[in-house]
N, CA and C atoms as a LAMMPS dump frame, in Angstrom:
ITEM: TIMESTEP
0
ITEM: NUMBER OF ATOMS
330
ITEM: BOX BOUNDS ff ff ff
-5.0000000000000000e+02 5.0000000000000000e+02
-5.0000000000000000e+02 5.0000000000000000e+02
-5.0000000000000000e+02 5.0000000000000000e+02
ITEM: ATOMS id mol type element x y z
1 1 1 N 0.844 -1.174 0
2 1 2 C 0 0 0
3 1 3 C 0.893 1.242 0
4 2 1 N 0.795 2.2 -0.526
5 2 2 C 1.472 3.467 -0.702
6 2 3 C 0.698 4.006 -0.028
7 3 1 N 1.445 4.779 0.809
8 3 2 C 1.433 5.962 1.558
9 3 3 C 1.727 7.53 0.891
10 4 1 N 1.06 8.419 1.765
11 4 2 C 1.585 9.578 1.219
12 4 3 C 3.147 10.026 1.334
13 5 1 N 4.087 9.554 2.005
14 5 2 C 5.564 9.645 2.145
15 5 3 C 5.987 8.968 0.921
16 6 1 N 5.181 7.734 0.462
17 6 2 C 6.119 6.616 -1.153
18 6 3 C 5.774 7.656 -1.91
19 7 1 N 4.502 8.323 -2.388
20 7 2 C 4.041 9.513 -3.435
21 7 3 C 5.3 9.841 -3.894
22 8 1 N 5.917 9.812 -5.304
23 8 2 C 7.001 10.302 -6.198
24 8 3 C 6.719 11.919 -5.487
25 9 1 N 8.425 12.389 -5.592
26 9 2 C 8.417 13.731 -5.094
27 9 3 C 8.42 14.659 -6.853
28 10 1 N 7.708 15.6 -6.902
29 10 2 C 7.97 16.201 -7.967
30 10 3 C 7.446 17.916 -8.151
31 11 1 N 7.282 18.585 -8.939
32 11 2 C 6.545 19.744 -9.121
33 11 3 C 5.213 19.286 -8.342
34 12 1 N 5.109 20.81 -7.74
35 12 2 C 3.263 20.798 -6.959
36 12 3 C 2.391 21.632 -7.902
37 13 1 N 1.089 21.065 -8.138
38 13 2 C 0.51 22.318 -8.804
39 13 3 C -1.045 22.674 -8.068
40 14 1 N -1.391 23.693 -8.11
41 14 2 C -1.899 24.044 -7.556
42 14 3 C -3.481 24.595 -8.743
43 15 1 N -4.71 23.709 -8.473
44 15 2 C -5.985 23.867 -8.962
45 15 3 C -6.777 25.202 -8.784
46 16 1 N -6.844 25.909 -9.741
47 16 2 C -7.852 27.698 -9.455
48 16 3 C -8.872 27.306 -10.209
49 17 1 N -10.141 28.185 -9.558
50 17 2 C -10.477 28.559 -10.584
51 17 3 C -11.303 29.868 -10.797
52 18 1 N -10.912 30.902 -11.714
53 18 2 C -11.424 31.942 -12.177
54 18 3 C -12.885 31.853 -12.418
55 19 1 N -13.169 33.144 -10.673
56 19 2 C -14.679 33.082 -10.458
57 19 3 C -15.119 33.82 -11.505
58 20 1 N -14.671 35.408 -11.269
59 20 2 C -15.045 36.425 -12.341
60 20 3 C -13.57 37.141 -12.566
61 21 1 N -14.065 37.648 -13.788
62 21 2 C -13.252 39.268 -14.005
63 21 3 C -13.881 40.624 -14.172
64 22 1 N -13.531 41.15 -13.625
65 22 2 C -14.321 42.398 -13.558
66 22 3 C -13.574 43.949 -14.14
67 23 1 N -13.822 44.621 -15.04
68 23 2 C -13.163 45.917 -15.179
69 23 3 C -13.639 46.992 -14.361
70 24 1 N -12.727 47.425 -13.934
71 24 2 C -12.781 48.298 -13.359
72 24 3 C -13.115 49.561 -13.84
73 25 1 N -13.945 50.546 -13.57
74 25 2 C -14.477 52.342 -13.881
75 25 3 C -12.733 52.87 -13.925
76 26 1 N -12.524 52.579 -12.916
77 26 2 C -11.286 54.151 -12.701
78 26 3 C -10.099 53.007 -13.565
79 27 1 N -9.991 51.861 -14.096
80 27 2 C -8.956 50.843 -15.073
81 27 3 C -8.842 49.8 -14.116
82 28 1 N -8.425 49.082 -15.037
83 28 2 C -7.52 47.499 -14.361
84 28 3 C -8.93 46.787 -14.286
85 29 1 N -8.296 46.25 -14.468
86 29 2 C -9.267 44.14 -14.082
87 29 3 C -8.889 43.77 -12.796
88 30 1 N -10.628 43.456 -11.875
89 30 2 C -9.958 42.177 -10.87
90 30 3 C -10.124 41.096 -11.31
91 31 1 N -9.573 40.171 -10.764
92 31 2 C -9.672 38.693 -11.292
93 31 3 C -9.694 37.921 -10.105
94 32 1 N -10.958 37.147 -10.015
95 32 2 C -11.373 36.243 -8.467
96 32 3 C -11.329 35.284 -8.823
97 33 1 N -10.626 34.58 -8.441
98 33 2 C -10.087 33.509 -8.162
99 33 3 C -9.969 32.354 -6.695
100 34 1 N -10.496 31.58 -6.832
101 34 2 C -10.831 30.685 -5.678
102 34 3 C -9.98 29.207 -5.992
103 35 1 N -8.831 29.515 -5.434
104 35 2 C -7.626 28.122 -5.143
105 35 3 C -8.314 26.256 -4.515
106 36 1 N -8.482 25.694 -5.046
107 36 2 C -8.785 24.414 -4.797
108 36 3 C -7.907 23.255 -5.02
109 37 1 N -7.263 23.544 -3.965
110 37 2 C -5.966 22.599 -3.777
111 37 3 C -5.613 22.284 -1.806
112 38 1 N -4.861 22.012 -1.843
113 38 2 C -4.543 21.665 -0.104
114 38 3 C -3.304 22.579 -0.026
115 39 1 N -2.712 23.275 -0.622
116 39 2 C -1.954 24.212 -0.18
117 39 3 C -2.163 25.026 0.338
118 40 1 N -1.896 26.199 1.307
119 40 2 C -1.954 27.436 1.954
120 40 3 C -1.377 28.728 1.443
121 41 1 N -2.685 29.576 0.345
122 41 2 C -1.323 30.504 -0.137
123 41 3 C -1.315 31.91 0.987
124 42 1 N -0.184 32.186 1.655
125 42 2 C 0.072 32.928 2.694
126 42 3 C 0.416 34.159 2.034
127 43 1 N 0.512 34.111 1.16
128 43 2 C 1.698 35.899 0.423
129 43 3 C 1.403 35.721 -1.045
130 44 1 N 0.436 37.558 -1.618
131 44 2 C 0.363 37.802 -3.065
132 44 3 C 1.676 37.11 -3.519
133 45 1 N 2.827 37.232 -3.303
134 45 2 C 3.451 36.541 -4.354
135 45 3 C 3.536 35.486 -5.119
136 46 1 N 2.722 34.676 -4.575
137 46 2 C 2.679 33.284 -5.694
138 46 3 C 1.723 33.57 -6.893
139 47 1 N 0.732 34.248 -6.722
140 47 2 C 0.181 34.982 -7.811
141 47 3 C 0.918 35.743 -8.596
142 48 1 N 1.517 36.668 -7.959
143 48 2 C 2.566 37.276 -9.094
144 48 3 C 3.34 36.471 -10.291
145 49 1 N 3.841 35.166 -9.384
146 49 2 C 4.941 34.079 -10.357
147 49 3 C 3.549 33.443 -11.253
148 50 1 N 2.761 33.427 -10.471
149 50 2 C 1.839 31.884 -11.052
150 50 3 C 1.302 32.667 -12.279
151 51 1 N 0.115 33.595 -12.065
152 51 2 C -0.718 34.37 -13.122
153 51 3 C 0.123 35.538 -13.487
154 52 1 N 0.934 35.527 -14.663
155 52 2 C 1.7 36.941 -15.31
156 52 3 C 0.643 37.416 -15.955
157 53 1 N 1.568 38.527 -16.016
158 53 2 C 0.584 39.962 -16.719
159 53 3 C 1.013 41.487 -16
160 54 1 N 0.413 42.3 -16.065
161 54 2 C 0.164 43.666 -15.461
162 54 3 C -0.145 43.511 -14.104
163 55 1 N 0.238 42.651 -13.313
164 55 2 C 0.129 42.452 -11.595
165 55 3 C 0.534 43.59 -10.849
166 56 1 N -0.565 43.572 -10.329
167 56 2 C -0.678 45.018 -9.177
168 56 3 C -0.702 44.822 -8.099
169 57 1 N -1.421 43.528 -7.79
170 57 2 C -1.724 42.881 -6.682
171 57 3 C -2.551 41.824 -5.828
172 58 1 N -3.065 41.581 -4.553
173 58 2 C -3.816 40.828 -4.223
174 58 3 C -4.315 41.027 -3.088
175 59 1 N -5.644 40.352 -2.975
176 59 2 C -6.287 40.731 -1.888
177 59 3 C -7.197 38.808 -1.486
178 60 1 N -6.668 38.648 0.198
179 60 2 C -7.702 37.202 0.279
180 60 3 C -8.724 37.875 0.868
181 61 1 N -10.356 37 0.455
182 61 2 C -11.166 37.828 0.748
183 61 3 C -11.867 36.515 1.365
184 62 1 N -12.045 35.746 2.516
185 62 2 C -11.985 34.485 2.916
186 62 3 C -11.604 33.555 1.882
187 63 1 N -12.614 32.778 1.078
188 63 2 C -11.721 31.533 0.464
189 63 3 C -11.46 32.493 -1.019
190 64 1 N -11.703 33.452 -1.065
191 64 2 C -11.137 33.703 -2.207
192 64 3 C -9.879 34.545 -2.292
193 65 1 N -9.211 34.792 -4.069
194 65 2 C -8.376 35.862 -3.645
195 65 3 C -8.686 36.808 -4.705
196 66 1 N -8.551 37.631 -4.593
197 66 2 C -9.152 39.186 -5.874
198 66 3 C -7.596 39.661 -5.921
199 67 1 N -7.754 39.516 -7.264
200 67 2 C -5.98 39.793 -8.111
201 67 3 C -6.356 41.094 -9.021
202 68 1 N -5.142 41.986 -8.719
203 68 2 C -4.779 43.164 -9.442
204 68 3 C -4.344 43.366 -10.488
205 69 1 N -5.086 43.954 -11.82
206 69 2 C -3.947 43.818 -13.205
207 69 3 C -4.702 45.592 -13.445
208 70 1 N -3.181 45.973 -14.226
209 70 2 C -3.595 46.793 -14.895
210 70 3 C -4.107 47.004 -15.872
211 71 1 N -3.854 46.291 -16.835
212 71 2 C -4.341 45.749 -18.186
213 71 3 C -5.224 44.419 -18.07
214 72 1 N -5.987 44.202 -19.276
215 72 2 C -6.416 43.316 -19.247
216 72 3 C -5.815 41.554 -19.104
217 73 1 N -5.799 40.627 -18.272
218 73 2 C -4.662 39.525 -18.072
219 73 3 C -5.183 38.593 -19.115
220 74 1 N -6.589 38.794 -19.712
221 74 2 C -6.668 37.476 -20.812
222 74 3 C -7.273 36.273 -19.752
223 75 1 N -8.001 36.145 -18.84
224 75 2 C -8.381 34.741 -18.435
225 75 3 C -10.179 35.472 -18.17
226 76 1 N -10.675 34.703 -18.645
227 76 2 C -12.186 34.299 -18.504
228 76 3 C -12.516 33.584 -17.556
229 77 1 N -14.163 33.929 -16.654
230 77 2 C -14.993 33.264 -15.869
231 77 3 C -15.264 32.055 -16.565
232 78 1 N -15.17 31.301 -15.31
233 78 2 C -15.29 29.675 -15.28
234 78 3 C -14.074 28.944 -15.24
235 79 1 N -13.18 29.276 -16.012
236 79 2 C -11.816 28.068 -16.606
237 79 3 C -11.432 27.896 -15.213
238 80 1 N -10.851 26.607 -15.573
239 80 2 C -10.231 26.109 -14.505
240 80 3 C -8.871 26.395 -14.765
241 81 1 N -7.648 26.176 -13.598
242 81 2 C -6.416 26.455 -14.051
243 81 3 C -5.247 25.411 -13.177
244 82 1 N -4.71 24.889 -14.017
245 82 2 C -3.655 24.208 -13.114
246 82 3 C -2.44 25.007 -13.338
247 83 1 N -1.845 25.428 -11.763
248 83 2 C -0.733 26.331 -11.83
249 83 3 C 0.506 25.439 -11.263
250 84 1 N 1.733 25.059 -12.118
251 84 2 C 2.575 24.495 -11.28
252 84 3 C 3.135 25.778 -10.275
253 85 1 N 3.741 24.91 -8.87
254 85 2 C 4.174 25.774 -7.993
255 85 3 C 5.46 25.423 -7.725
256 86 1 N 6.178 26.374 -7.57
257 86 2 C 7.916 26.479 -7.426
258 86 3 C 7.753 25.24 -6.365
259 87 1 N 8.764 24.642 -6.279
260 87 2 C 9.388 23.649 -5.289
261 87 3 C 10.958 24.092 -4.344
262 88 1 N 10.656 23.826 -3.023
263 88 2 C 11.684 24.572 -2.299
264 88 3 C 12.9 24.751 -2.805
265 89 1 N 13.611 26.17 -2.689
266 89 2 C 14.458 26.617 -3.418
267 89 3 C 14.946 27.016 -4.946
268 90 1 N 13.536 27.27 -5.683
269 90 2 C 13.146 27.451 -7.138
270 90 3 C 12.597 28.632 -6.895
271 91 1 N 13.22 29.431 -7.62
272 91 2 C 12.861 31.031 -7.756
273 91 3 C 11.387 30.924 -8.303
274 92 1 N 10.557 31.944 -7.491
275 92 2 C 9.031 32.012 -7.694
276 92 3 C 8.932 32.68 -9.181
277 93 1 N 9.721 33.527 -9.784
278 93 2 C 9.728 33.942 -10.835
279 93 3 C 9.743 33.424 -12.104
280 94 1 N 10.517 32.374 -11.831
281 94 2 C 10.329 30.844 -13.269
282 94 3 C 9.118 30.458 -12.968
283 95 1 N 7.78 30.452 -12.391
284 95 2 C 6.778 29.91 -12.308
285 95 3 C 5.522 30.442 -13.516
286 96 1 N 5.529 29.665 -14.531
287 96 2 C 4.703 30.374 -15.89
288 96 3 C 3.333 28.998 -15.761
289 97 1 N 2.446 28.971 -16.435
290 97 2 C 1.446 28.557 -16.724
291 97 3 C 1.061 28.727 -18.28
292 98 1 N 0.321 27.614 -19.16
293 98 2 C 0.235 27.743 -20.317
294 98 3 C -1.072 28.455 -20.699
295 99 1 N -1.173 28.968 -21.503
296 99 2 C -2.63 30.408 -21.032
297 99 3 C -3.458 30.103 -22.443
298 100 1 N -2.869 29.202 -23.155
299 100 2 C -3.734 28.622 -24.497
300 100 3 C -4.899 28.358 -24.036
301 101 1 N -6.049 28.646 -24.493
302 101 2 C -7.914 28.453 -24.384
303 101 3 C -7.942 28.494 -22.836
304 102 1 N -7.379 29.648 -22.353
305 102 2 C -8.04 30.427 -21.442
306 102 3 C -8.951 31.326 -21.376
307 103 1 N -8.322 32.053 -22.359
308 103 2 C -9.5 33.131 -22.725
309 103 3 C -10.632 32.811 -23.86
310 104 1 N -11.976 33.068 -23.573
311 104 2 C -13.212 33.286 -24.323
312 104 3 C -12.802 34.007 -25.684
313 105 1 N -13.012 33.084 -27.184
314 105 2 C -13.249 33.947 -28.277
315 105 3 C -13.231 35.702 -28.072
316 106 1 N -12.671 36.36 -28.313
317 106 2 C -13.631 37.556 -29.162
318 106 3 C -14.669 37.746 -30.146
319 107 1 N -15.14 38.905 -29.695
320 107 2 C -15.87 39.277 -31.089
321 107 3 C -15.913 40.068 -32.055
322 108 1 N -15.21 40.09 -33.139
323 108 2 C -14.667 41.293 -33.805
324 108 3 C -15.792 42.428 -33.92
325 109 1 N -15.487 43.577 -33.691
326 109 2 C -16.62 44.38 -34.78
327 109 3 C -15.823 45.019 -36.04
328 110 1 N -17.518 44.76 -36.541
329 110 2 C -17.419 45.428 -38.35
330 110 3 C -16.992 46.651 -38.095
């Protein structure tokens, strides 16, 4: 029987998923996001590494977290997201995510 100690050690990733996005009147997008994983995220910075873009910031708002962009970041309500997470002693800054059919079509206008 395997235990959680036999579990292969490897990259952690960490399950989101993008409640809403919202634009903002005065600029910037929030982006709510609700983490569904067993990790504890303690500090905006793993957002910074995890979701790039125009990062401004973060806010936990109980189980959720409301993320800061200045520009628009490109992720749509609903998607789910698997974010790998740095592993001890791996700069949080190499931490990218693949952002292909994240975002909802556009719609051009005529």
């Amino acid at each position: 029987m395997k235990t959680r100690s036999d579990a292969p050690q490897g990259p952690h990733t960490m399950h989101v998923h993008i409640v809403d996005v919202v634009q903002q009147k005065e600029g910037g997008y929030t982006v709510i996001v609700q983490p569904n994983s067993d990790f504890e995220i303690a500090s905006e910075e793993i957002w910074r590494a995890a979701l790039p873009g125009d990062f401004r910031g973060a806010t936990k708002v109980d189980r959720l977290w409301h993320l800061y962009y200045g520009s628009d970041p490109g992720y749509s309500p609903g998607v789910w997201l698997d974010i790998p997470l740095p592993g001890k002693g791996e700069a949080t800054q190499q931490s990218t995510i693949d952002r292909r059919d994240v975002r909802a079509p556009s719609k051009e206008l005529d």
